[in-house]
Residue, then its C-alpha position, 0 to 999 in steps of 0.5 A: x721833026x723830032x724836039x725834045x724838052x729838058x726839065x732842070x730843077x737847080x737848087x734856090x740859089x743857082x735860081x736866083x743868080x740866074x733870074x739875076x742874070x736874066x735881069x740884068x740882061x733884059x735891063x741892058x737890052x732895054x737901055x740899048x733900045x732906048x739909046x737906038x730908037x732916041x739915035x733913029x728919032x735924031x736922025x743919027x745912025x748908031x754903028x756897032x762899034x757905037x753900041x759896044x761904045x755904049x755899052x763900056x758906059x752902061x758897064x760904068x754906070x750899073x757895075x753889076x754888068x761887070x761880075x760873072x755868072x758864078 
């Protein structure tokens, strides 16, 4: 099996607005898990159609979810 690696070395400000991106999605992972295991603990099953739901919420509560990438 052959693998190869790429290095890229963007400029500081294509840096930071990917680390921001990365941020902002470990947050949103973080809070549906949150919401997932609190559903499980209940006893309630949370269907896709319940997360992408959440998700609409989370969008309202942190609008930085809302912007793009560039």
């Amino acid at each position: 099996m052959l693998s190869y690696k790429f290095r890229i070395y963007p400029p500081k400000t294509i840096q930071a607005k990917l680390l921001e991106q990365l941020e902002l999605c470990r947050w949103l992972y973080n809070r549906l898990l949150y919401k997932l295991n609190k559903a499980k603990e209940e006893g309630r099953k949370l269907r896709p159609k319940d997360t992408q739901a959440l998700i609409v919420q989370l969008k309202q509560e942190k609008p930085e979810l809302k912007r793009g990438l560039f």
